[in-house]
C-alpha positions in Angstrom: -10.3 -28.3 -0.5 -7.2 -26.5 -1.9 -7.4 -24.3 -4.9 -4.0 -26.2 -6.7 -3.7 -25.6 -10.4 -4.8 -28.7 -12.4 -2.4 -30.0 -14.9 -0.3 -26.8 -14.3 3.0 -26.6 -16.0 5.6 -26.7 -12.9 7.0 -23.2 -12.1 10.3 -22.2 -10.8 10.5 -23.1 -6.9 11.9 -18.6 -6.9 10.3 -16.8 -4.4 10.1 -14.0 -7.1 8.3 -15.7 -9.4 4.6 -14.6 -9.6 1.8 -16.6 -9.5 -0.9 -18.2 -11.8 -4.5 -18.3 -11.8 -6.5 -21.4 -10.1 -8.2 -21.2 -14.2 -5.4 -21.1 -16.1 -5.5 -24.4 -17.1 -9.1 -25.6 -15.9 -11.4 -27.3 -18.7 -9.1 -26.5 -22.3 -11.5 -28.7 -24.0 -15.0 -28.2 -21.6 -18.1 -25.9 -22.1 -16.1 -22.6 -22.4 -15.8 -21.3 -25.8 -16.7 -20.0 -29.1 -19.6 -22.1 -29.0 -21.0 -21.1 -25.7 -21.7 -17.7 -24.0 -18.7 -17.4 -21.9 -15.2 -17.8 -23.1 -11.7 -17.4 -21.8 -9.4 -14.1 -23.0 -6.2 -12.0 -21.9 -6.5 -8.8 -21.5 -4.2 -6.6 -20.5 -1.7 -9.3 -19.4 -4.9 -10.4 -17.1 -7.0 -13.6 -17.0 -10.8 -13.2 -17.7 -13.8 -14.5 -18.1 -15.8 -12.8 -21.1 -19.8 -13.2 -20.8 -20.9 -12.4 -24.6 -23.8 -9.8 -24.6 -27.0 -10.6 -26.9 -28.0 -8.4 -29.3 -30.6 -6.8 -27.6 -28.3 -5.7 -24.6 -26.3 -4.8 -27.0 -28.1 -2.3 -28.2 -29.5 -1.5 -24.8 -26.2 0.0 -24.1 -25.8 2.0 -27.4 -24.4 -0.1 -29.6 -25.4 0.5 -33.4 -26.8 -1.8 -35.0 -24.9 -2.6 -38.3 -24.6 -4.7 -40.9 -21.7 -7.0 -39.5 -22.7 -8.5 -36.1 -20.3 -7.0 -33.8 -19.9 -8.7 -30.3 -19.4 -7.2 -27.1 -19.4 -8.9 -23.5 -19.0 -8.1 -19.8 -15.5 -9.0 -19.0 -14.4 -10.3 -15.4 -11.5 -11.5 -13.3 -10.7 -15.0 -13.4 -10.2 -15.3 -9.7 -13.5 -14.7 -9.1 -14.9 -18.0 -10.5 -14.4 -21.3 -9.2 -13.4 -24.3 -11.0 -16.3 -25.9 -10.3 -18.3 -22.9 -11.7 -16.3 -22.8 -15.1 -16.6 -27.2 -15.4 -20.1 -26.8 -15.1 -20.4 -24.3 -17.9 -23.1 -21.5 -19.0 -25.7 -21.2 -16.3 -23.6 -21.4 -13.4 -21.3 -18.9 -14.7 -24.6 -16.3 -15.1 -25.4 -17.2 -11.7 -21.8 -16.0 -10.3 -21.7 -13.0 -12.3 -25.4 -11.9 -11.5 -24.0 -12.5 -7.2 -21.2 -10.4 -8.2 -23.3 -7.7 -9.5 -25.7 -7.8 -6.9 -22.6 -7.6 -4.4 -22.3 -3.6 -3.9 -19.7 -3.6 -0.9 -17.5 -7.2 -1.1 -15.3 -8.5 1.8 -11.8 -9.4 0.0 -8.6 -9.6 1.3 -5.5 -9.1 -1.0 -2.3 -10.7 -0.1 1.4 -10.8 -1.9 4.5 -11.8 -1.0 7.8 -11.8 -2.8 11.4 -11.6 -2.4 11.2 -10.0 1.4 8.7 -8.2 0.5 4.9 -8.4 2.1 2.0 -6.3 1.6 -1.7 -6.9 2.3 -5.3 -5.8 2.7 -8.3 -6.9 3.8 -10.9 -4.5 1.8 -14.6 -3.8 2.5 -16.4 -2.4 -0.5 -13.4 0.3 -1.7 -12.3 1.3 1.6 -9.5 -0.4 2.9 -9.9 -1.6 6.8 -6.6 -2.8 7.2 -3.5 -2.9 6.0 0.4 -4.0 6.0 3.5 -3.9 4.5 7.1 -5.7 5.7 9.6 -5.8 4.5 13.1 -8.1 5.6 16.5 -9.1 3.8 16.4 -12.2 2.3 17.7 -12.1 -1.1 21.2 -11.8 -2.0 22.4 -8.7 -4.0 22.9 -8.5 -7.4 22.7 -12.9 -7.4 19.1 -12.8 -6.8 17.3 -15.7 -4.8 16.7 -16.5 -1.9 19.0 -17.5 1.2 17.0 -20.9 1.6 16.9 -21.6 -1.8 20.6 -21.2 -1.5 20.6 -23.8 1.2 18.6 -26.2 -0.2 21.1 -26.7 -2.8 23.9 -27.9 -0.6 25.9 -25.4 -0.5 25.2 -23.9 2.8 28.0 -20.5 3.7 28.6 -19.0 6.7 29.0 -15.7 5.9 27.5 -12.5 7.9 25.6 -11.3 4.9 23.7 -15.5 4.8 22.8 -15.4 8.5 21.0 -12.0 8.1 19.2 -13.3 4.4 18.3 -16.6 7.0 17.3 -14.8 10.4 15.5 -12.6 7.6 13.5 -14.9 6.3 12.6 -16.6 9.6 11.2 -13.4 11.4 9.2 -12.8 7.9 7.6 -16.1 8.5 6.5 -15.3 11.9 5.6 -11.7 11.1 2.7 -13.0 8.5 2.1 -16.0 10.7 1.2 -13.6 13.5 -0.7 -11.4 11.7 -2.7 -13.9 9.8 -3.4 -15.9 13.1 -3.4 -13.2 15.3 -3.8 -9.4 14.3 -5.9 -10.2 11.0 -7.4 -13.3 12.6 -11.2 -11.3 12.8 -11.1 -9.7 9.4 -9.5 -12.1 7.3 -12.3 -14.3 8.7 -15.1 -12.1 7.4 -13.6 -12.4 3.9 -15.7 -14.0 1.4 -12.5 -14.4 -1.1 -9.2 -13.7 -0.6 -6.6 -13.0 -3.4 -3.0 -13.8 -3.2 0.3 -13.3 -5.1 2.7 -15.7 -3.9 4.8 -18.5 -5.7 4.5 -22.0 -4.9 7.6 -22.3 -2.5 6.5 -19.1 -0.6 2.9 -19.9 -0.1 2.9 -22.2 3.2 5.0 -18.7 4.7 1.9 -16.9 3.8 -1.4 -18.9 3.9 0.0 -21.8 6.3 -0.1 -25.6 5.5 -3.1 -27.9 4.8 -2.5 -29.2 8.2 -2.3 -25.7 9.4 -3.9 -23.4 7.8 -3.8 -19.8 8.2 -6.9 -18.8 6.4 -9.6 -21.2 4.8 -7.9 -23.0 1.9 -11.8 -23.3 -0.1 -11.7 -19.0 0.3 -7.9 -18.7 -1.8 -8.0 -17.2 -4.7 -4.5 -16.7 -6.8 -4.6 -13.7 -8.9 -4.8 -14.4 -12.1 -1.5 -11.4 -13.5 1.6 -10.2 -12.3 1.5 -7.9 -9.2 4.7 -5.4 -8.9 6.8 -4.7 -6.0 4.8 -5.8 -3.0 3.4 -2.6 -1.7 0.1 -1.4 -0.4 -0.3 0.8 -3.6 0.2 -2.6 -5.6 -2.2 -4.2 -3.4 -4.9 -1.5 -3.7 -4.4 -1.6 -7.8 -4.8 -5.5 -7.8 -7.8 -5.1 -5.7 -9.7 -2.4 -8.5 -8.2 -4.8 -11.4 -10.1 -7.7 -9.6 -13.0 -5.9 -8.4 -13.7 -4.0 -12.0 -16.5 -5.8 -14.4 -15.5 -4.1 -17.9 -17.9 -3.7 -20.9 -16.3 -4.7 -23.9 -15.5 -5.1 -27.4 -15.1 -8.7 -28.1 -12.2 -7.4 -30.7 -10.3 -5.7 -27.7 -9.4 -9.4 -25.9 -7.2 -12.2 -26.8 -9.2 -15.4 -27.0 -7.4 -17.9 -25.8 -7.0 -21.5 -27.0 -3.4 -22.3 -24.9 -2.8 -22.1 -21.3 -2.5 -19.0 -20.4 1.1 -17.7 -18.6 0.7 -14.0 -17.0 3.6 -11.9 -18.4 6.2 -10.2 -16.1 5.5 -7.1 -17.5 2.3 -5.0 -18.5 1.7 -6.0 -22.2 2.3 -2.4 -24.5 0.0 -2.1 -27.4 1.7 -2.8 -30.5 3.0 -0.2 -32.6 2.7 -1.5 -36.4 4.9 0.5 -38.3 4.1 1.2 -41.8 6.6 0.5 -44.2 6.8 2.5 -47.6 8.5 2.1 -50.6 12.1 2.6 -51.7 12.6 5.5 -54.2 15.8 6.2 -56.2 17.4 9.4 -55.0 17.9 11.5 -52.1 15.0 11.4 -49.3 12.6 14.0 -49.3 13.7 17.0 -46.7 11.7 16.9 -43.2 9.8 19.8 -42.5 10.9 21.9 -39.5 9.2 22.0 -36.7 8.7 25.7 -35.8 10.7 27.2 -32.9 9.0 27.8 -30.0 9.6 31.6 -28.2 11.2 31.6 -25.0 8.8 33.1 -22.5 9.9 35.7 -20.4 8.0 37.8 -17.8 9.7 41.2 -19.8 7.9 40.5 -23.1 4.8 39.1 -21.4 1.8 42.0 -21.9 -0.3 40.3 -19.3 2.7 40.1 -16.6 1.1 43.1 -14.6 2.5 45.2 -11.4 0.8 42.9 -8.8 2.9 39.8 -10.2 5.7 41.5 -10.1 5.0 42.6 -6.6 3.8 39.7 -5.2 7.1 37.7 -7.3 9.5 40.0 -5.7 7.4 39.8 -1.9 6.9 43.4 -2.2 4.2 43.4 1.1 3.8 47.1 1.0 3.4 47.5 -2.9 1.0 44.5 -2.7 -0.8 46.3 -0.4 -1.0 49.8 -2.4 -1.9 48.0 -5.5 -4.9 46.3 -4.5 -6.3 49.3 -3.1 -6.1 51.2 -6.1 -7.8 48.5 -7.5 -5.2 45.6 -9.1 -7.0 42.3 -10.0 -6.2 39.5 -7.7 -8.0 37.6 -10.7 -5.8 38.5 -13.3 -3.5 35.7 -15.3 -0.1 36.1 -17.1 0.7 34.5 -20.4 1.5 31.0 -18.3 -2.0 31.2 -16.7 -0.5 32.2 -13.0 -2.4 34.5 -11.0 -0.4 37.1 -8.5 -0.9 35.0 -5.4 0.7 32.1 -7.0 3.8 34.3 -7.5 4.4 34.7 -4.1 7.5 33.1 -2.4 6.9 34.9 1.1 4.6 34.2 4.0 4.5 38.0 4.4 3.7 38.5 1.0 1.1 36.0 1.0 -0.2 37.3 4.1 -0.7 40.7 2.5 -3.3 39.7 0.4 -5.0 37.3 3.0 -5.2 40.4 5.2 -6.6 42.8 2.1 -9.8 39.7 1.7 -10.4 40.0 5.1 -11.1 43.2 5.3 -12.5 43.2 1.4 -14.2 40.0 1.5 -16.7 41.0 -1.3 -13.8 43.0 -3.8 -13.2 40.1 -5.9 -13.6 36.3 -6.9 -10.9 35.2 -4.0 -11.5 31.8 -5.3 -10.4 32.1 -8.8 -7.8 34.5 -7.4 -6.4 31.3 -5.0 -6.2 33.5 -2.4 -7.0 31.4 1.0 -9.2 32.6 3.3 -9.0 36.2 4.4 -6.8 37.2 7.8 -9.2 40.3 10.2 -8.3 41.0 13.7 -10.8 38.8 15.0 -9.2 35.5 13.5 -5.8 36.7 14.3 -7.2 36.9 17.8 -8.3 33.4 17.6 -5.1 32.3 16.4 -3.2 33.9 18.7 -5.2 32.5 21.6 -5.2 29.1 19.5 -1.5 29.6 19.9 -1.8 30.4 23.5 -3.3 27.3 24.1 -1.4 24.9 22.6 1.5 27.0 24.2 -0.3 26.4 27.8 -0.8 22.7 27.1 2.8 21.8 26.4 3.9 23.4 29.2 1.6 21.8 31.2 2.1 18.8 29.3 6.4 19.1 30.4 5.7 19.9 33.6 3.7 16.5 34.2 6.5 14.6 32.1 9.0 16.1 34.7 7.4 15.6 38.3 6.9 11.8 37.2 10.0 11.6 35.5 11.4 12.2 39.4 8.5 10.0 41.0 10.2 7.0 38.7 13.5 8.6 39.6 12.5 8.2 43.6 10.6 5.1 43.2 14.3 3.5 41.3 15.9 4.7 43.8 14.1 3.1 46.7 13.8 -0.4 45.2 17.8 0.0 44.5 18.0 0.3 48.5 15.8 -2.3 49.7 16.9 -4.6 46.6 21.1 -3.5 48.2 19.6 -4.6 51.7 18.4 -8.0 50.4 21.5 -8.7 49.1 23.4 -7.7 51.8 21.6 -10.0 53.8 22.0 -12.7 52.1 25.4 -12.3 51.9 25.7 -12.5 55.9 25.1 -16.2 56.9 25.6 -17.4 60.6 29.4 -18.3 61.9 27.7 -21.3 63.8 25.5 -22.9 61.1 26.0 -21.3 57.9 22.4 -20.0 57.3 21.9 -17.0 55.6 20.9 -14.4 58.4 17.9 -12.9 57.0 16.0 -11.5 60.0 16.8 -10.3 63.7 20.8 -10.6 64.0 22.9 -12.0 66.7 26.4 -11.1 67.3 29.5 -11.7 69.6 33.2 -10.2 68.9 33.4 -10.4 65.4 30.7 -13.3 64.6 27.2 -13.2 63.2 24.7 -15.4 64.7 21.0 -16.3 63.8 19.7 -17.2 66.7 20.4 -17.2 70.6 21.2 -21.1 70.3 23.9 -20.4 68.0 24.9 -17.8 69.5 25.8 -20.5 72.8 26.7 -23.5 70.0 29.7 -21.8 68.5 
């Protein structure tokens, strides 16, 4: 079974196009709606399924009671209800939605594809397991489309730049084909649902055919809102966006009673600007907004010595301050303390060394100074250093002696590989035979055996 729109209003064949939800159009005139518990809304450029809350929850959760019934409901993604699920109506859609919430750590893959551009991920609970991205030229600058689209129209150019957009597209394909059939084979096969972004011209290059599939066809879901730029921080949003059940106000959604589109872009929130009445005569005069001081460290009371020593990398002064007993703690009129001032390892070394030998002294933490530098962990540094030191040498040396064993081994099948071929370019003056193996030979003729030797 295929998760194809029904009665879906054709969409351009452009492989940039995004892609609709399997619910967009599913049941405009079924159970779903004012009159039953679950109803159909937009928000946020999304598709969802709103669950309305009775009273009693509603208050459960905090909700005044008042005068005017207000209504609230748990909001979820469209993709994550079937068709079959939404036809039927009420109690199957409180099943779902009770599975869902029972379902701590979901299996769900998250696939897009557009304009060159792949990126996917197969998810367990938040943590992704694996995950993709690829990228290949196949759209022509500044024209937009795609190189195949191109060809399908008849005209068909020969240009350098339409090879590369067509050899681009065609290691794409197998790209995702091999990691969907191959790499991907076991996890995408654990996955209870998987999501994709894809239009309709692009989706046999990432899901397969009907004849051959890639992934189950029944386990596709198409998300229901515009993914950006395939990338795998695109994916990972459209994976919380589908994953997240929302408490809500009903007033926050848009019910809908028309098929619902996805916009390209994230819907802003409407700025209603008030208009006012004319008046006769000049416009009142705009208050100024005050002018804000420049800051400078010179008129800045809390800009103490230790920031300036630790801003001009003073190590010594650093030093002589904090013993006479300068606060490491202490912030200037932008909130900075000393350490933060510092633009020198030596400097900042200078008060890791002070900690360490003054661990107690001050808050080090609220004075972001990292942790303190003694003699006994510059010793292990400096035999940490020693080590790694050791290692790479050792590690060079054993790159070099069979760097030459490959060398010598080269060398020695070049010989015998020369002596084959040397052979085999000496055949017999009697019977033409390459002579391969004990040679014959009389004045200036090559023989392979004593008979020809007597023959010729």
């Amino acid at each position: 079974e295929t998760n194809e729109t029904i009665g879906a209003v054709d969409q351009p064949d452009d492989d940039s196009a995004g892609s609709e939800s399997d619910q967009s159009e599913v049941g405009w005139e079924g159970v779903a709606g004012e009159t039953t518990r679950w109803s159909r809304a937009a928000v946020d450029g999304a598709l969802v399924m709103l669950r309305r809350m009775p009273p009693a929850a509603q208050r459960g959760r905090g909700v005044e009671a008042s005068g005017e019934q207000q209504n609230y409901g748990l909001a979820s993604s469209a993709a994550l209800f079937s068709r079959e699920a939404i036809e039927t109506g009420d109690v199957a859609l409180d099943v779902r939605l009770a599975n869902l919430l029972k379902t701590r750590s979901p299996r769900w893959a998250v696939l897009t594809l557009r304009s060159g551009h792949f990126a996917g991920a197969v998810f367990h609970g938040a943590e992704p397991t694996v995950h993709k991205a690829i990228h290949r030229y196949t759209t022509r600058a500044k024209q937009g489309g795609s190189q195949s689209t191109m060809d399908n129209s008849g005209k068909k150019p020969k240009s350098a730049g339409a090879s590369l957009r067509r050899y681009g597209e065609q290691r794409l394909a197998e790209e995702i084909q091999e990691l969907m059939t191959d790499k991907w084979a076991k996890e995408l096969s654990q996955c209870e649902l998987i999501f994709i972004s894809v239009s309709r011209r692009m989706r046999s290059t990432l899901v397969g055919t009907e004849t051959r599939p890639y992934v189950a066809f029944a386990r596709i879901r198409r998300l229901p809102f515009m993914v950006g730029k395939p990338t795998f921080e695109s994916v990972k949003e459209a994976y919380l966006k589908v994953a997240s059940v929302v408490f809500m106000s009903w007033d926050t959604a848009e019910m809908l009673v028309a098929p619902f589109r996805p916009s390209k872009e994230t819907p802003q929130r409407e700025v209603v600007e008030q208009k006012t009445p004319k008046t006769v005569g000049a416009p009142p005069p705009r208050p100024e907004e005050p002018v804000r001081p420049v800051y400078t460290e010179e008129d800045d009371p809390l800009y103490g010595p230790l920031h300036r020593a630790a801003a001009a990398g003073d190590e010594p002064r650093i030093t002589e301050l904090l013993d006479e007993g300068a606060n490491p703690t202490a912030r200037d009129g932008k909130e900075r303390v000393p350490y933060y001032l510092c633009q020198t390892l030596k400097s900042r070394d200078a008060f890791r060394r002070w900690r360490g030998a003054n661990e107690d002294a001050f808050d080090w933490v609220a004075a972001r100074v990292p942790d303190g530098i003694n003699d006994e962990s510059e010793q292990r540094r400096k035999d940490k250093e020693r080590e790694k030191k050791k290692k790479q040498k050792e590690k060079a040396k054993a790159s070099k002696a069979q760097a030459k064993e490959e060398e010598e081994r080269a060398k020695i099948k070049q010989e015998e590989e020369a002596k084959i071929l040397a052979a085999a370019c000496t055949k017999c003056d009697s019977c033409g035979k390459p002579v391969t193996a004990k040679t014959f030979s009389r004045l200036n003729f090559m023989y392979c055996s004593s008979e020809c030797t007597h023959a010729h």
